[in-house]
Steps between C-alpha positions, in 0.01 A plus 500: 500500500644846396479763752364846491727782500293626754443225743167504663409798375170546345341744263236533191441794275130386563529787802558754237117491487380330826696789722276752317225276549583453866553916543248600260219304437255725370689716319417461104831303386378463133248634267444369142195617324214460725665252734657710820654260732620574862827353630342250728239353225775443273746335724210299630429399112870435439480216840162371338697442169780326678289273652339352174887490354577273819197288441634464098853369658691792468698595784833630605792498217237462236489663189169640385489721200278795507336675132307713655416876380492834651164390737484478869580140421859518435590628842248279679685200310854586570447594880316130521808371284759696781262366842511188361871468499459451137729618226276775259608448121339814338457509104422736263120531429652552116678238458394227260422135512859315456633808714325424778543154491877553501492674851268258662729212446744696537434623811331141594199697584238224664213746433372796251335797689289615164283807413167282306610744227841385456373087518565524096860506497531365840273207469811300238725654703451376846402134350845474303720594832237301690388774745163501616249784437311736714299750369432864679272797377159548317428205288685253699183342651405161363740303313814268422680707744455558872398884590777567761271854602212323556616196703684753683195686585406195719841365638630550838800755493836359579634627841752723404825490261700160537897621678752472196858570508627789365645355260230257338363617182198726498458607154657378150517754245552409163723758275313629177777280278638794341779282405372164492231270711425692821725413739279452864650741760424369856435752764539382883229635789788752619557623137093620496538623863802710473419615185159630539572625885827661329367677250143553673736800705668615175501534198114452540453658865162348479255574789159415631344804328626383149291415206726309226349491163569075401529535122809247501442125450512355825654192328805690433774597840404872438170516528483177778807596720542903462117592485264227668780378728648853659095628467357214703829521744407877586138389516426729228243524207574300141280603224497215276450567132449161281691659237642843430347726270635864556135675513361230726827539703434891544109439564624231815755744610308808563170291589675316761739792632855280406795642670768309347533306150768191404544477110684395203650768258225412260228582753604825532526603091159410561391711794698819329314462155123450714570753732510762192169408364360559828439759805577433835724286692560261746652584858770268447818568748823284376518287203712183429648363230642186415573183243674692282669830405254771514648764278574848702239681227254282604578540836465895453207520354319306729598683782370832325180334405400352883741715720664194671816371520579182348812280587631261284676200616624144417438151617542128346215222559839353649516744789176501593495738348662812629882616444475872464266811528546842481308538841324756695724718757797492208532711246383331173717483209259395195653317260649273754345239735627687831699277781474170620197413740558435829703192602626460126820574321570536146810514343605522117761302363767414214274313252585139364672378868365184528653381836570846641334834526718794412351841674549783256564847559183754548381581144598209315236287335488164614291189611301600828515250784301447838481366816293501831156396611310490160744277347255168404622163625562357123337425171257202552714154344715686370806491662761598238297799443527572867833516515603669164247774668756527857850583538629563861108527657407794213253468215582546182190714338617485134415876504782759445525837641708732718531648819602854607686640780177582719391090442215564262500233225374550156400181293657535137404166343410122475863400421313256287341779267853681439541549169868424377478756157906478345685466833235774704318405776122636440282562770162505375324658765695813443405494181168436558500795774614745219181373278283578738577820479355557163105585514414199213641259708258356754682175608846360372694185528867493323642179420806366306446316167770268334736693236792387363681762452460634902383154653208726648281772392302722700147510396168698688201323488242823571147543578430821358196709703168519462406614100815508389532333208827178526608592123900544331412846576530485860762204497720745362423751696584346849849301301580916428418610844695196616791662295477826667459397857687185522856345479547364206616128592198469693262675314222292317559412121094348466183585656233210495137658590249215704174551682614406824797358686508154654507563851586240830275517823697760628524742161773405349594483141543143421824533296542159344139473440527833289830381331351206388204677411729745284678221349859515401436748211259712726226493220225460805258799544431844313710594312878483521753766393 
């Protein structure tokens, strides 16, 4: 029998809700549409759910996946999941069919948690990784599959969280496979804890009186960990939206008097282009944003639009999430991600050591490194990915960036997405921050396409704003303006104009996904130039 690191100790990120519960049982912990439910009922619900897990087998150390939406559900799941000393495996709502079925036996996963109107794709799913099914939300009711809601409604509650070690696995995260199958992440009971009790006091400084606006997926670590965990931890208020829409997101916010909002870049484009066809605004104090770079004129203009500050920050679903945040009390520095949280370090390093890290001076670009509390306990089976990920008890992100004199750290690029163009090193998000800078450009991704003369070429793939017309007109436009305003080994040489960018859980541009969209010639989308 292996040993705990921590002996007898006990703990379970369960309390992140059942000490609000305890404290504050009839304050309003959640409200989605007409559904407003007080601390105590929903703890209560999550012990009710437990119990008819329990009576399906599942019990401590078990695996049970959860594809659940944006409802009241998915919380009163994953609490049950967490009491029950169980393992929660959450998956994207989005995913398809053979996707899903990947993490389940992946993961193991003895039973599907499943919103009735994702049974389509999870019905073939669950049966080829031989999970069992139970169904939650409207239209469960009657059929193949047990309604876990309803036979809650009429189960004794479970006692009270089952004692785990720290160090037992509360959550397993799988990564949105930006370079390959999704790799599953798992997160201990003392990764949630410290991470949502960390961050709870800053960045987030969330208190009782909050009202978060939940327009993240709560399948994905930003939107479960940073906004329902540090919310229900503070005992505050989540507003749950099933899916964002930027008007619907403004109606919630000044309807239900939000004080604080967690998004992705994307999100708030969005909010900046409603907010001008509109009048008034919401009382929002602080803004957050997260899962990838938010550029600093997006950043700006939102600010002048809702009068709030927003800080920008960085996280991996491997450090559960958070590394970084420009945070409250500090002077913010936009364009970077701020300093390291509390109880975290981060370092940046000569890139390319494999069995050494090499810290590099202030100002030099290179691979960003943690380590502290957040750092997860391993990818699940996979242990030479777990330890090509660790040298010396640090994490090796994969991300490159650079740190200043005063600590703040600024996130320059995947090192994956580099683009090597005749012996230069390309960053593309710097080129993609100068295109955002022109007024056509609405969103941007810059990747490298095959050339033989160069090995790479830099090429934008733009979508243009609203009316403007995605003709050899404007191509050569931007590839002019790209002349004037940037360097010339790193300025684009083609412009490829799509509809929309494929975009992860958490908002980011799935590179190799768009590469192999683009093709090696780049002859995908309207037009090229």
């Amino acid at each position: 029998m292996v040993m705990s690191t921590y002996g007898n100790a006990t703990l379970s990120a369960a309390t992140i809700l059942s000490d609000s519960a305890e404290r504050r049982p009839d304050h309003l912990a959640l409200v989605s549409g007409a559904e407003r439910i007080t601390y105590g009922a929903l703890w209560h619900s999550a012990l009710r759910y437990a119990a008819v897990l329990r009576e399906r087998g599942a019990g401590p150390g078990d695996r049970i996946g959860l594809l659940v939406h944006n409802s009241p559900h998915f919380p009163v799941a994953y609490f049950a999941v967490l009491a029950l000393g169980a393992t929660a495996v959450p998956v994207n709502v989005l995913l398809k069919s053979d996707d899903i079925a990947y993490i389940l036996r992946h993961a193991k996963a003895r039973l599907l948690v499943c919103s009735a109107g994702s049974l389509g794709e999870a019905e073939p799913a669950a049966e080829a990784a031989g999970a069992r099914v139970l169904t939650v939300g409207a239209g469960a009711g009657p059929g193949p599959h047990p309604a876990l809601d309803e036979l809650a409604a009429g189960a004794a509650p479970i006692a009270g969280p089952v004692p785990r070690s720290p160090d037992d696995i509360a959550v397993v995260l799988y990564t949105s496979g930006t370079t390959g199958r999704p790799k599953g992440a798992a997160l201990t009971h003392l990764n949630l804890v410290m991470n949502v009790t960390t961050t709870m006091l800053s960045p987030f400084a969330m208190r009782p009186a909050d009202v978060l606006l939940g327009c993240l997926p709560l399948s994905h670590t930003f939107g479960q960990i940073c906004g329902m965990g540090t919310t229900f931890r503070a005992g505050a208020r989540l507003v749950l939206m099933g899916r964002f829409t930027a008007e619907e997101a403004l109606d919630l916010m000044e309807a239900e008097g939000c004080t604080v909002l967690m998004g992705v870049p994307t999100m708030y484009l969005a909010l900046v282009e409603a907010a001008a066809r509109r009048p008034g605004r919401p009382g929002l104090e602080r803004a957050y944003s997260g899962g990838s770079a938010l550029p600093v004129e997006t950043l700006a203009a939102f600010e002048a639009a809702f009068g709030c500050p927003v800080h920008e920050g960085y996280g991996l679903t491997e450090t559960s999430p958070c590394v970084a945040y420009n945070q409250p009390g500090l002077p913010r520095r936009p364009g970077t991600v701020g300093k390291p949280v509390w109880g975290v370090e981060v370092a940046v390093t000569r890139p390319g050591a494999e069995d050494a890290l090499e810290p590099l001076p202030a100002g030099e670009v290179g691979e960003i490194v943690v380590r502290g509390h957040n750092l997860m306990a391993g990818y699940v089976d996979d242990p030479g990915a777990t330890a090509a990920a660790f040298v010396d008890g640090w994490f090796r992100t994969g991300d490159l960036g650079t740190l200043d004199d005063e600590g703040y750290l600024t996130v320059v690029d995947r090192k994956k997405d580099v683009i090597l163009r005749g012996g230069y090193n390309v960053y593309p998000r710097e080129v993609e921050d100068a295109l955002l800078r022109h007024p056509a450009v609405a969103r941007v991704a810059v990747v490298g396409l095959p050339d033989p003369a160069l090995g790479q070429e830099v090429c934008a793939v733009i979508v243009p704003r609203d009316g403007l017309r995605p003709d050899e007109k404007l191509a050569e436009t931007l590839l002019a303006w790209g002349e004037r305003h940037i360097a010339a080994y790193r300025r684009p040489r083609r412009v490829v104009f799509l509809d929309r960018l494929p975009l992860g859980p958490s908002g980011k541009v799935l590179k190799r996904e768009l590469a192999a969209l683009l093709g090696p010639a780049g002859d995908a989308g309207r037009p090229v130039a």
